[in-house]
N, C-alpha and C positions, 0 to 999 in steps of 0.2 A: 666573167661571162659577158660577151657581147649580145646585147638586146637591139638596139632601134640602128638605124640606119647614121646617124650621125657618130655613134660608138665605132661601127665597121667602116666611117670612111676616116675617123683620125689612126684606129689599127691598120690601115690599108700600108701595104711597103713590111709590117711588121708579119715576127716569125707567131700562130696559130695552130689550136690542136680543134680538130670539126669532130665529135662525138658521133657517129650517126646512130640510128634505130630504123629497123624496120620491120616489121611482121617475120620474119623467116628465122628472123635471130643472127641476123649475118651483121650485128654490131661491131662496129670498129671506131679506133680511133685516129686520123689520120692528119698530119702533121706537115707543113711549110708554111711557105708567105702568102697572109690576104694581099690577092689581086684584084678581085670586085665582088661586091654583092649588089643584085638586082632581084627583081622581084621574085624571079624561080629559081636563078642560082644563087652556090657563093663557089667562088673559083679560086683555090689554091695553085701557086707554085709548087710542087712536091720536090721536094731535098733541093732545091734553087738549083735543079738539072735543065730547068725550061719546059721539063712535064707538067702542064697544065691537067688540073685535076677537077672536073665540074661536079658541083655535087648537086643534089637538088634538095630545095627546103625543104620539101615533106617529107626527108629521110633527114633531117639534120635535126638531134637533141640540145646540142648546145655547141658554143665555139668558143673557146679558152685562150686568152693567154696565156702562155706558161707560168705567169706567177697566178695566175688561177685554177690552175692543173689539178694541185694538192687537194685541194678543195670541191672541184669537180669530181674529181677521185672518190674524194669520201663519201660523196652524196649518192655517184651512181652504187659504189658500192652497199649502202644501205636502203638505196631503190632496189637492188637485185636481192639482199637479203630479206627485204619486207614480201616480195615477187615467190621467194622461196618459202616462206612462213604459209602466204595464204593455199599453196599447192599443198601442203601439209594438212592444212583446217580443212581443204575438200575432203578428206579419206582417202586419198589416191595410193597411202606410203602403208602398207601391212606388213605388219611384221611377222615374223615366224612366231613366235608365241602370239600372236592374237589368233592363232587359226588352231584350235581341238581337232585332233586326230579323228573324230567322228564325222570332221565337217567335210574329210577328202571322200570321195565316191569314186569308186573302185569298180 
């Protein structure tokens, strides 16, 4: 995982995977060469077509190596599953047997 500014500028030239998040849930995760990061963006290469791909920091979770992929992987994926736990602990999820045939109104 790249953190500070001197990490993103020795990966800079190198192939990157940009995690994003954002409120709507339109997470992805998008893949080429770090070309810059500055204070608002980080700016991909996408497939080294010359598609310049700007992302902006307040949508970006993390930015991977690909030998930190695996590892990324595992984490979001147990961020999503702790994500799904607590929508459970609300009461939101009723099952067909929690509900007695008296309790429908007709």
């Amino acid at each position: 995982i790249l953190d500070s500014q001197k990490e993103f500028d020795a990966a800079r030239d190198l192939d990157v995977y940009v995690e994003t998040r954002d409120p709507w849930g339109s997470n992805r995760v998008l893949g080429g060469k770090l070309v810059d990061r500055n204070a608002m963006d980080v700016i991909i290469n996408q497939d080294n077509s010359g598609r310049m791909v700007t992302i902006p920091n307040s949508m970006i979770h993390q930015v991977l190596l690909p030998s930190g992929l695996a590892k990324g992987n595992a984490r979001m994926k147990a961020d999503l599953d702790a994500e799904d736990n607590e929508d459970e602990e609300d009461g939101w999820d009723v099952e067909e047997s929690d509900v007695e045939e008296e309790d429908y109104v007709e």
